[in-house]
N, CA, C and O atoms as CSV, one atom per row, in Angstrom:
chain,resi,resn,atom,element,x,y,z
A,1,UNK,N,N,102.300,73.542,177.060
A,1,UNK,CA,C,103.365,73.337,176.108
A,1,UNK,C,C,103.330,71.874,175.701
A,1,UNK,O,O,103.136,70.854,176.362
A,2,UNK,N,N,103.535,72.048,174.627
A,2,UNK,CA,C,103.052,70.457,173.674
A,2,UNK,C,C,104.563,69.837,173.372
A,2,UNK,O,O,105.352,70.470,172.671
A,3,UNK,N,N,104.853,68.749,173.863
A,3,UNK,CA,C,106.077,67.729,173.114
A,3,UNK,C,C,105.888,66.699,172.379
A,3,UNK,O,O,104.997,65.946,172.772
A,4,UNK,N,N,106.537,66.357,171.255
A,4,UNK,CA,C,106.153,64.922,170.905
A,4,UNK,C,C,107.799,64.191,171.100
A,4,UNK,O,O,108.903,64.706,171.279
A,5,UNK,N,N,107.420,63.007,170.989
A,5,UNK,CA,C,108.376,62.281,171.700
A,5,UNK,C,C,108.555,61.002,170.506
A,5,UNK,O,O,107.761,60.259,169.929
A,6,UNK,N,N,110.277,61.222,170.482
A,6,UNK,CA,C,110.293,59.690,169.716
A,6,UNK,C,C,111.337,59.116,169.785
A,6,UNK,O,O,112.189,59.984,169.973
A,7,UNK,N,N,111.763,58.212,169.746
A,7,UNK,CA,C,113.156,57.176,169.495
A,7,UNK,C,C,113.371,56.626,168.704
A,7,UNK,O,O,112.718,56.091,167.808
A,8,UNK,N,N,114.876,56.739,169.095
A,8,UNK,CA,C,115.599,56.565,167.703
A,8,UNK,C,C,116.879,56.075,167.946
A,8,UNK,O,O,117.635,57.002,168.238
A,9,UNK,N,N,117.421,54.989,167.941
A,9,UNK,CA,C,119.075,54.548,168.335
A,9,UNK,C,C,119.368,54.802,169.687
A,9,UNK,O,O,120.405,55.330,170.089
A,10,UNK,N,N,118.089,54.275,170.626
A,10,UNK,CA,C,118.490,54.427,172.174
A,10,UNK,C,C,118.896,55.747,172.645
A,10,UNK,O,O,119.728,56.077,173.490
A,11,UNK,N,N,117.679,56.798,171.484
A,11,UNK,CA,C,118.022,58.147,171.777
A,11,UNK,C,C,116.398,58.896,172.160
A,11,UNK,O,O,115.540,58.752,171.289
A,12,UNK,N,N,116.194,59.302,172.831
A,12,UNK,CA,C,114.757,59.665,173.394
A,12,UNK,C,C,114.721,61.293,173.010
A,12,UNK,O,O,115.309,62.140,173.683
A,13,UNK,N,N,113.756,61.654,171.549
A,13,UNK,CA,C,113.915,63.196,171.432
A,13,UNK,C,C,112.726,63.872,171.034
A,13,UNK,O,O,112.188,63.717,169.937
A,14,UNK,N,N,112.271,64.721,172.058
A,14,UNK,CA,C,111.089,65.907,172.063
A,14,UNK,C,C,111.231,67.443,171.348
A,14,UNK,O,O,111.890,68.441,171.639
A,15,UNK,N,N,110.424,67.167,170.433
A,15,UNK,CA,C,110.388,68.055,169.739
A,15,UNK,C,C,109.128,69.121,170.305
A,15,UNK,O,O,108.104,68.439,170.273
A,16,UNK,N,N,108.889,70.104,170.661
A,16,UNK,CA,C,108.022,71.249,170.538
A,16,UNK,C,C,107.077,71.090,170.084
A,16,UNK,O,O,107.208,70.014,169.499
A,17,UNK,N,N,106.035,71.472,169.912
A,17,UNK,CA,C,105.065,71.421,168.573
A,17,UNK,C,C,104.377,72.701,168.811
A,17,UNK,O,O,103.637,72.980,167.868
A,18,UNK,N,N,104.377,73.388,169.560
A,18,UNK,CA,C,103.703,75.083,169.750
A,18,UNK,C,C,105.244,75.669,170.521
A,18,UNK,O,O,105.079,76.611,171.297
A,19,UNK,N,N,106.130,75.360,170.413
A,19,UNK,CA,C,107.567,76.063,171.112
A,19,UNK,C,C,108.324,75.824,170.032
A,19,UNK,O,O,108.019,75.052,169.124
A,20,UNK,N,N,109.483,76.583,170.118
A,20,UNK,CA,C,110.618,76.254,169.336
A,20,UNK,C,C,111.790,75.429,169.638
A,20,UNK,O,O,112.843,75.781,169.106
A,21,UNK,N,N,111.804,74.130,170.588
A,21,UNK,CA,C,112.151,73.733,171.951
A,21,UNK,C,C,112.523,72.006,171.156
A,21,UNK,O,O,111.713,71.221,170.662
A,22,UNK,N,N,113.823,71.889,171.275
A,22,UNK,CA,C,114.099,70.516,170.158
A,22,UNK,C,C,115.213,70.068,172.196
A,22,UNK,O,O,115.906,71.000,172.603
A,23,UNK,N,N,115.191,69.128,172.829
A,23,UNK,CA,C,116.153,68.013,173.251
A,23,UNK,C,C,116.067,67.052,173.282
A,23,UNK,O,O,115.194,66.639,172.520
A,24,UNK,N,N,116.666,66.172,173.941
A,24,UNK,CA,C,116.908,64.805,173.696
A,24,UNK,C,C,117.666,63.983,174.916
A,24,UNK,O,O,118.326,64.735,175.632
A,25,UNK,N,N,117.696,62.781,175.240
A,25,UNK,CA,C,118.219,62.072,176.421
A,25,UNK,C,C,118.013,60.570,175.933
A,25,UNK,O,O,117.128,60.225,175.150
A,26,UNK,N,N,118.804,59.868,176.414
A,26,UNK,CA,C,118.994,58.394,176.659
A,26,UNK,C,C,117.860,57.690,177.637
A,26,UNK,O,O,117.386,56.629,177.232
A,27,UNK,N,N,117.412,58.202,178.864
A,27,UNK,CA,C,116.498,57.578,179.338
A,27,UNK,C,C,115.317,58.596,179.245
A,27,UNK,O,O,115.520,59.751,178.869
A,28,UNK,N,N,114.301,58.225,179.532
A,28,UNK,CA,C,113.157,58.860,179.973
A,28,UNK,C,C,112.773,59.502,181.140
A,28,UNK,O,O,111.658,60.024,181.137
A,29,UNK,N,N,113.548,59.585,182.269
A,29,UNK,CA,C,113.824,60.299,183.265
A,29,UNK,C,C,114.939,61.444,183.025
A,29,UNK,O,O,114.990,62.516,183.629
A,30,UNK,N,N,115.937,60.940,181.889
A,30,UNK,CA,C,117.031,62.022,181.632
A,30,UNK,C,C,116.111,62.930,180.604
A,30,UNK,O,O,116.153,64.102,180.977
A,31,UNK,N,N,115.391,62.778,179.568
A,31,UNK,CA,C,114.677,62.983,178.781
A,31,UNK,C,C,113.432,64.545,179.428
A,31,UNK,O,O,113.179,65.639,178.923
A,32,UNK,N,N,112.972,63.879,180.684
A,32,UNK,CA,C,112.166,64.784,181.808
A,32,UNK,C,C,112.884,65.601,181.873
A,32,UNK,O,O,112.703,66.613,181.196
A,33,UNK,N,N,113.935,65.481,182.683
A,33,UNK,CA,C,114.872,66.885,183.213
A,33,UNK,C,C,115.160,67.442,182.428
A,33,UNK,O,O,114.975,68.641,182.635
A,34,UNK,N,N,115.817,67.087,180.951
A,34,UNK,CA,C,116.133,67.868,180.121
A,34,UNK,C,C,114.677,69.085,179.513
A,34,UNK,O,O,114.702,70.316,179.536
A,35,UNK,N,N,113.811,68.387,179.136
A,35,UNK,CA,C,112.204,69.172,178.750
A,35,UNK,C,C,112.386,70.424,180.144
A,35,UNK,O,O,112.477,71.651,180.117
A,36,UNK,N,N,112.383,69.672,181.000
A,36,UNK,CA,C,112.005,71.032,182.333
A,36,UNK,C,C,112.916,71.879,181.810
A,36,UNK,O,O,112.543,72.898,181.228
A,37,UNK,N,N,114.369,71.530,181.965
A,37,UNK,CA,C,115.698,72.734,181.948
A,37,UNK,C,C,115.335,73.800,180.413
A,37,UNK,O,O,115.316,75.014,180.207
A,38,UNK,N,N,115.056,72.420,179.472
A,38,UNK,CA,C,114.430,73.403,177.910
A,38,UNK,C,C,113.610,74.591,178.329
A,38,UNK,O,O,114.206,75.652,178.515
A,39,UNK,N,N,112.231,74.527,178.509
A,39,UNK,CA,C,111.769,74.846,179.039
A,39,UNK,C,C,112.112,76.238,179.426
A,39,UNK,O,O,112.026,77.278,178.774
A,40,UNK,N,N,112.533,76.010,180.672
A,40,UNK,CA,C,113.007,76.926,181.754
A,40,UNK,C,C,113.672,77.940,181.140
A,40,UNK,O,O,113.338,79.081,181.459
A,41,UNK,N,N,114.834,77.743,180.053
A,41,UNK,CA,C,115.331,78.627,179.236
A,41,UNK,C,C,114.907,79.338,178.127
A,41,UNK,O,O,115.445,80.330,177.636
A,42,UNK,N,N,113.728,78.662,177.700
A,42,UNK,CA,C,113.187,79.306,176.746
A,42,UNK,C,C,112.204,80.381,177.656
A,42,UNK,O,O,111.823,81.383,177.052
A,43,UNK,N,N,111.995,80.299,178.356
A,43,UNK,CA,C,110.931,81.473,179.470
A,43,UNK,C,C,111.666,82.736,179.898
A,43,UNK,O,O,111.309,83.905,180.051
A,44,UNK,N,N,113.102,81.926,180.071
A,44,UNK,CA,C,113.784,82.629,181.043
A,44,UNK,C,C,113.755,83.922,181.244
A,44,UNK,O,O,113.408,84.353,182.343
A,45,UNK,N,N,114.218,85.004,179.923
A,45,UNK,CA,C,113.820,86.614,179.933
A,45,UNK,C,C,112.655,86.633,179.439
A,45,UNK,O,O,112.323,87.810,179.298
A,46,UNK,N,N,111.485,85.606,178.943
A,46,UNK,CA,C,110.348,85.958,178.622
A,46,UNK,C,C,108.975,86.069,179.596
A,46,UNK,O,O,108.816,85.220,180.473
A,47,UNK,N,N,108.299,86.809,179.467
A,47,UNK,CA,C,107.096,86.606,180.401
A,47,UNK,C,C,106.024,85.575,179.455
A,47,UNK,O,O,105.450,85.938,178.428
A,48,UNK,N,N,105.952,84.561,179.927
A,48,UNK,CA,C,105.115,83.604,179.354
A,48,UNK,C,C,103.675,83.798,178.616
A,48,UNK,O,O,103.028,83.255,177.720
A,49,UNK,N,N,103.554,84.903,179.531
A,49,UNK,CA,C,101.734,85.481,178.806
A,49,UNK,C,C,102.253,86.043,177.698
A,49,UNK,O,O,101.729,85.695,176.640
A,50,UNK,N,N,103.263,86.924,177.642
A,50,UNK,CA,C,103.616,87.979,176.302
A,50,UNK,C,C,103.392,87.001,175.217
A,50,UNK,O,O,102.820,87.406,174.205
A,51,UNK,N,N,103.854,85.476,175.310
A,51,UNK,CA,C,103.608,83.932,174.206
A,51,UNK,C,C,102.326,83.624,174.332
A,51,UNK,O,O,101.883,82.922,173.423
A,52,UNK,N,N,101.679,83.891,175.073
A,52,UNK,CA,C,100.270,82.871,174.652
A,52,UNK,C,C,100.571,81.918,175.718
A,52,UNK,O,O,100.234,80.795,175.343
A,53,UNK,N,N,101.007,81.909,176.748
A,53,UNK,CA,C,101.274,80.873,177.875
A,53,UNK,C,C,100.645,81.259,179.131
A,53,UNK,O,O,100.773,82.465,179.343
A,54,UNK,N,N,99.942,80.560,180.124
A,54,UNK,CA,C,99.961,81.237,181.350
A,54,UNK,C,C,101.372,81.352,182.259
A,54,UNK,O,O,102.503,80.979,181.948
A,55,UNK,N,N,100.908,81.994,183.484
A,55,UNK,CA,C,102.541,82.187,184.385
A,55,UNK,C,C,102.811,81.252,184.495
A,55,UNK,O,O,104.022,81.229,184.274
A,56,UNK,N,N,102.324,79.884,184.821
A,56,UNK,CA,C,102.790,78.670,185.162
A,56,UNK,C,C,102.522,77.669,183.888
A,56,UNK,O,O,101.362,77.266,183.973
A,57,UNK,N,N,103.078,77.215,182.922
A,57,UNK,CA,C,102.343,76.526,181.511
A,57,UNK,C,C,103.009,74.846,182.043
A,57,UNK,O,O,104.178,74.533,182.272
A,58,UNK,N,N,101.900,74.108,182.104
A,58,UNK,CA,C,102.359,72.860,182.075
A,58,UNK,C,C,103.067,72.054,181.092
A,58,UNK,O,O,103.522,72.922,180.347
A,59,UNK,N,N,103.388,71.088,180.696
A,59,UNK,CA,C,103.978,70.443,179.658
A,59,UNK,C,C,103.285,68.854,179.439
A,59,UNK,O,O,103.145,68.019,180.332
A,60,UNK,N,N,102.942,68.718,178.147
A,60,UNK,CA,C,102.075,67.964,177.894
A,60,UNK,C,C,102.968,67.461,176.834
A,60,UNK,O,O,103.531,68.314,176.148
A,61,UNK,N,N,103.304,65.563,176.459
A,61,UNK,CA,C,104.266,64.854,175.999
A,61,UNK,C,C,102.956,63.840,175.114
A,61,UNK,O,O,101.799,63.587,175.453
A,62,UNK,N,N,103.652,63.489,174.034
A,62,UNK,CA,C,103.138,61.951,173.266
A,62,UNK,C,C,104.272,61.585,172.694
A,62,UNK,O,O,105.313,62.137,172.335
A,63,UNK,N,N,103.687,60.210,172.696
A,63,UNK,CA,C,104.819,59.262,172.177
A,63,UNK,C,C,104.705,58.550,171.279
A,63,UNK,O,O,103.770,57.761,171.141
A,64,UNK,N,N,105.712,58.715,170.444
A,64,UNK,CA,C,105.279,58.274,168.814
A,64,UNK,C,C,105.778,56.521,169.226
A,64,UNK,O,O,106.634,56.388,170.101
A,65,UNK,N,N,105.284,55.456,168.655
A,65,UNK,CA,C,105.391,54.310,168.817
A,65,UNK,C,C,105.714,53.551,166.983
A,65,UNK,O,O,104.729,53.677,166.256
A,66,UNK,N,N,106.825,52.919,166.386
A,66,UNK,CA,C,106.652,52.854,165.271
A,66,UNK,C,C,106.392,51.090,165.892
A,66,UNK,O,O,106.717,50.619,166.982
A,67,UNK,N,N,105.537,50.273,164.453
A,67,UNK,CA,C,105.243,49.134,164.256
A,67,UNK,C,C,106.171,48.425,164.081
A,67,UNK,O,O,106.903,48.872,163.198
A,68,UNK,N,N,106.672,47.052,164.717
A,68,UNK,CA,C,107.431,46.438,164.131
A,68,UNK,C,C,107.237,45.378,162.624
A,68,UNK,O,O,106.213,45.133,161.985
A,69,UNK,N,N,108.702,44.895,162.400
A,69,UNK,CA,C,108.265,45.075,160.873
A,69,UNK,C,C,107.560,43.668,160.666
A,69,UNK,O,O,107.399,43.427,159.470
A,70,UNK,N,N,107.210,42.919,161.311
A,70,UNK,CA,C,106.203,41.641,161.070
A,70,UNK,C,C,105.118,41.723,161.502
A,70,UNK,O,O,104.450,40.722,161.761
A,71,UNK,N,N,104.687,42.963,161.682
A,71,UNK,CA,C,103.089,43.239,161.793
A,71,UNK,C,C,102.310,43.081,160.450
A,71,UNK,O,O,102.664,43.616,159.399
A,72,UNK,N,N,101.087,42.201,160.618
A,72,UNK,CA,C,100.219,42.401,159.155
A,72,UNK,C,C,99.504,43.531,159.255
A,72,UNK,O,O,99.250,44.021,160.355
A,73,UNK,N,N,99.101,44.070,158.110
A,73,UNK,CA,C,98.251,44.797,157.347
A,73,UNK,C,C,97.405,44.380,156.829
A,73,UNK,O,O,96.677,45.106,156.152
């Protein structure tokens, strides 16, 4: 399971990118738990293979980084 990850106003938020799976957290440890609990609920009455998932699907994160604005080009 694919997340991308970005911030925004001291707000940390993973979006899905093969799930339908949107949360969000203040730290990056609150950010973790929340993805697991997502996660967890989106499986919950589903059998993961019936998706294209194995029984156990790991979770795989990137992190969008924007430039600050006195960088040259």
């Amino acid at each position: 399971i694919q997340f991308s990850i970005s911030e925004e106003e001291g707000v940390y938020t993973a979006e899905g990118i093969n799930v339908p799976i949107v949360t969000n957290g203040k730290t990056f440890e609150k950010l973790k738990v929340n993805i697991q609990e997502a996660v967890e609920l989106f499986f919950e009455d589903e059998d993961p293979k019936s998706l294209g998932f194995g029984l156990s699907p790991s979770i795989f994160t990137s992190f969008e980084l924007s430039l600050s604005n006195g960088v040259k080009t």
